[in-house]
PADREN-940620 format. One line per field, with one value per residue (C-alpha): x, y, z; chain; residue number from 1. Coordinates in steps of 0.02 Angstrom, whole numbers. Layout:
BEGIN
c1 <- X	...
c2 <- Y	...
c3 <- Z	...
chain <- A	...
n <- NUM	...
! end
This chain:
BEGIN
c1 <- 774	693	700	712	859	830	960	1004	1015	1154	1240	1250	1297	1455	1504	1514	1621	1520	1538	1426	1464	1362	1315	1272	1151	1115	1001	878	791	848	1004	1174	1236	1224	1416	1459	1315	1432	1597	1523	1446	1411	1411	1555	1633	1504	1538	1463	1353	1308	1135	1158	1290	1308	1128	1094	1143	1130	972	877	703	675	733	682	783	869	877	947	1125	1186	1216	1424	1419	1339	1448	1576	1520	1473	1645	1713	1596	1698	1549	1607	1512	1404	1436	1291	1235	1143	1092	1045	1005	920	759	669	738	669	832	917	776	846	1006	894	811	946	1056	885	854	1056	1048	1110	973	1069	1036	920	863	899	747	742	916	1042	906	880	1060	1082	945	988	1159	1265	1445	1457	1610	1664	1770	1781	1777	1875	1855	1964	1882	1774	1726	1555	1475	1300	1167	1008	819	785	643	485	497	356	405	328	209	148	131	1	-115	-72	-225	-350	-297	-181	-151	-44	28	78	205	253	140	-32	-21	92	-22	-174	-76	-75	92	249	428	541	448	370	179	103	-24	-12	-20	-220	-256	-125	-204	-121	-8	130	263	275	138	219	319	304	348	514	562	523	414	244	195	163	-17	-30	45	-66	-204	-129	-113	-294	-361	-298	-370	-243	-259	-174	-209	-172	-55	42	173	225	295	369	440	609	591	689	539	441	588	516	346	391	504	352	244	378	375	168	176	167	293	250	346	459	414	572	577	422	315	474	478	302	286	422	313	189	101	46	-119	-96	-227	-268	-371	-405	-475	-370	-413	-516	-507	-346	-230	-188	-19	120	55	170	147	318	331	286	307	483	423	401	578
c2 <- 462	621	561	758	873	1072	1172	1276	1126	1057	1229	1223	1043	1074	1249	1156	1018	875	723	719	642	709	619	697	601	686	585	594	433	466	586	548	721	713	680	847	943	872	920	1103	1134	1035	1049	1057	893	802	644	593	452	368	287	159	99	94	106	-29	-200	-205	-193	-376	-394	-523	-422	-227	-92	-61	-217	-168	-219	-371	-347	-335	-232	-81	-110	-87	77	140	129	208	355	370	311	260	160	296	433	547	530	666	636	767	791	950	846	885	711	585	508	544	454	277	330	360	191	71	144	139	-52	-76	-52	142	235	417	467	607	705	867	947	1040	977	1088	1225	1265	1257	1379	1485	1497	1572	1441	1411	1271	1211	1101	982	786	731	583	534	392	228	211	52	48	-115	-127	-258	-275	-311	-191	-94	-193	-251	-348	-474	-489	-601	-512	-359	-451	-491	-332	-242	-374	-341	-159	-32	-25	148	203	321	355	492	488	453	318	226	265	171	330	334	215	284	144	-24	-146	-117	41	15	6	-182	-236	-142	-13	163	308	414	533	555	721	777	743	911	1071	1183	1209	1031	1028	901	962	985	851	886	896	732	661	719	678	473	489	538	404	276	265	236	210	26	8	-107	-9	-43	73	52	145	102	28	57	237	371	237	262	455	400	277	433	534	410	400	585	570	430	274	148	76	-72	-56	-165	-145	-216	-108	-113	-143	-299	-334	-279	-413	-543	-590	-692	-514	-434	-243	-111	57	186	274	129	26	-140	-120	-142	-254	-219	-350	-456	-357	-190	-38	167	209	398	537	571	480	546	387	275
c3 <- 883	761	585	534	600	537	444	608	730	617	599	791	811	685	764	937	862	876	785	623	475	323	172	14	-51	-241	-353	-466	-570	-762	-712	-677	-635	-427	-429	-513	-431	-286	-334	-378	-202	-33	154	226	239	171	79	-94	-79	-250	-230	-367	-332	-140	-78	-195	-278	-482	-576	-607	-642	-508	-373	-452	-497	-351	-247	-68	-50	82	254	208	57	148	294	183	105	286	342	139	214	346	478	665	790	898	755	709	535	450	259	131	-59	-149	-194	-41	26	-79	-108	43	134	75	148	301	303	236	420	533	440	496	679	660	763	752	582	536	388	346	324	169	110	26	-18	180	206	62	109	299	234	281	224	58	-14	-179	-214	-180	41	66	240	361	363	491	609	628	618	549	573	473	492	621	509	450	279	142	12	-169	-97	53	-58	-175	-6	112	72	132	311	284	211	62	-18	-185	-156	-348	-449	-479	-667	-617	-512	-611	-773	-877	-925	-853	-880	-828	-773	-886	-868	-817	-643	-481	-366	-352	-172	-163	-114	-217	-104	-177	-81	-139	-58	111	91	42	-97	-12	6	215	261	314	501	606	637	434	388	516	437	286	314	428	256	163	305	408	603	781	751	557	471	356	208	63	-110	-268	-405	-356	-150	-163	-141	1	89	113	127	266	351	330	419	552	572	579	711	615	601	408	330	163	17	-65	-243	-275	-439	-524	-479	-467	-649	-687	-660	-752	-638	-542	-592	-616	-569	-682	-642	-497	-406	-280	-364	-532	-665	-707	-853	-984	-943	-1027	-1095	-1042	-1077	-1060	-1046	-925	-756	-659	-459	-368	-407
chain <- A	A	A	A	A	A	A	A	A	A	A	A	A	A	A	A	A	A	A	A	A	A	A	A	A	A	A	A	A	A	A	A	A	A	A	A	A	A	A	A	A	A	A	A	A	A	A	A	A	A	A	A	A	A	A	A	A	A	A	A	A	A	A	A	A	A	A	A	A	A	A	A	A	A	A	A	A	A	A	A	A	A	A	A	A	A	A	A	A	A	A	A	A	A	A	A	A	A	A	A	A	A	A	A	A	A	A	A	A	A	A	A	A	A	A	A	A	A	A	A	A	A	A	A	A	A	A	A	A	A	A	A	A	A	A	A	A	A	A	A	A	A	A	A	A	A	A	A	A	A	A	A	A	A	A	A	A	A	A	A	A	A	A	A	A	A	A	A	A	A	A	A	A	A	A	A	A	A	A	A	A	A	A	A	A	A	A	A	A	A	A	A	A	A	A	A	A	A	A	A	A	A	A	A	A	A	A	A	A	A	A	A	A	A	A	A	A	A	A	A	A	A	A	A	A	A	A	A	A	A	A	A	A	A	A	A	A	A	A	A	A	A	A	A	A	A	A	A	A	A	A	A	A	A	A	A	A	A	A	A	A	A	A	A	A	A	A	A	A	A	A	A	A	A	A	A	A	A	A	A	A	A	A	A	A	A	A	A	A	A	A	A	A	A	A	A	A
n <- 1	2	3	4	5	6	7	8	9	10	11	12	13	14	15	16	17	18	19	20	21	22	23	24	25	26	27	28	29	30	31	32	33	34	35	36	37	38	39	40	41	42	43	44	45	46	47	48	49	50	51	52	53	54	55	56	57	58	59	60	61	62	63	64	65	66	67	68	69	70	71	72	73	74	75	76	77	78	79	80	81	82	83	84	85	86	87	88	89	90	91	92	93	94	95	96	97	98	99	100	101	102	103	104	105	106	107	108	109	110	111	112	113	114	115	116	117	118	119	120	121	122	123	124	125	126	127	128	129	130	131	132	133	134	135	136	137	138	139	140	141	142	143	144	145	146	147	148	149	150	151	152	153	154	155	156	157	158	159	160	161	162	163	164	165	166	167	168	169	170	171	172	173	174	175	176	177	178	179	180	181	182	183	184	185	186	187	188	189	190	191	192	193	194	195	196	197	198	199	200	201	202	203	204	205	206	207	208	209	210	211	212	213	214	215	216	217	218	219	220	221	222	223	224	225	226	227	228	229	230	231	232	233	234	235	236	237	238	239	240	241	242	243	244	245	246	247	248	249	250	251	252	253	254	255	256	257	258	259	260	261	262	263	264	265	266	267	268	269	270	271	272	273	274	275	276	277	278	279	280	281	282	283	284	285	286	287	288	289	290	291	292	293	294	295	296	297
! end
């Protein structure tokens, strides 16, 4: 199934009446206005979709910032969003996808193999002249029935050893991974191994993600091959979810570590990397920089 669907081939699909439900997706670490951005202007018949609280279970440092909900919660919210058994689910934001992407993930993790992307989100709608509308979407309940496991996932553990026989990414900022400045998470670094890998840099200046033959490049740069092992991380498993949709897009089929460096910085017991290099030199247990750059949550 494509991860990415284009602003046109969606246009189409709705004019013929087909059966898509959209999700709205609007989130930004450090903001809490994707609700009103919602209310003010969305696709038509799209449903709000509020990443804290329904794409993820509450905050605790032994699980991360946004520990992925069970099995039954996000059933629950999958049906609130008005999702059917053998719907088509397209997910959006206007951040060139990085949050929609966990939307994308947490369904394809679920069993639900027809969701897509939109590619460019809300700006290529807008800028393809398509109709918007505002005001809250309340949809019926729907039935569909979600499983879980289906994409490849990492624990702390695995995270810590991944490199020796992977390849691990760092999907947050550079200055993030290199341990010049930490916003949110308790000690600034990256996990001894990871390879820095901005998610950002997977799309373009208008939020599309790049060609195929460029993210392949891309990940071939970074050491990537038809044979590697691959898992991603960010800072609370939100932006990997576009890395690993990237990677999907590029041919590879990379593995989730979801509690991220948030809750790798947690623990103490975890060495933390600075600097450019993947492993060296280690920072001291329990030093922070919290400021900067938030791209990578």
């Amino acid at each position: 199934m494509a991860t990415l669907i284009s602003a046109s081939a969606l246009y189409q699909r709705l004019q013929r009446g087909e059966r898509t439900v959209l999700l709205d997706v609007r989130w930004v670490l450090g903001r809490s206005d994707g609700h009103s951005e919602y209310l003010d202007s969305h696709l038509p018949g799209a449903v709000f979709v509020d990443l804290p609280t329904e794409l993820a279970d509450p905050a605790q440092p032994g699980m991360g910032r946004h520990p992925l909900p069970t099995r039954a919660r996000f059933e629950e919210s999958a049906r609130k969003w008005g999702i059917n058994d053998h719907d088509t689910v397209v997910a959006y934001d206007d951040s060139g996808s990085l949050a929609a992407a966990r939307a994308w993930w947490m369904l394809r993790n679920a069993g639900f193999d027809s969701v897509h992307l939109l590619d460019g989100g809300l700006a290529a709608w807008r800028a393809a002249g398509y109709p918007v509308e505002s005001g809250e979407v309340l949809p019926d309940v729907g039935n569909v029935t979600l499983g879980e496991g289906r994409m490849p996932a990492i624990t702390e553990q695995e995270a810590g050893q991944y490199h020796r026989d992977g390849v691990l990414l760092d999907a947050r900022a550079g200055e993030r991974y290199r341990g010049e400045v930490e916003p949110i998470d308790p000690r600034a670094g990256h996990i001894p191994g990871a390879i820095s890998a901005p998610t950002t840099e997977n799309i373009t200046p208008d939020g599309t993600f790049l060609p195929v033959k460029e993210l392949r490049r891309r990940f071939e740069e970074l050491g990537l091959n038809d044979s590697s092992k691959v898992a991603v991380y960010c800072g609370s498993g939100v932006t990997a979810s576009h890395e690993i949709a990237a990677l999907d897009i590029a041919g590879y089929r990379a593995a989730l570590y979801p509690g991220s460096f948030s809750q790798w910085s947690n623990n103490s017991a975890n060495d933390v990397a600075v600097g450019n290099a993947p492993i060296e030199p280690l920072e001291p247990s329990g030093t922070s920089t919290a400021s900067g750059s938030s791209v990578g949550a």
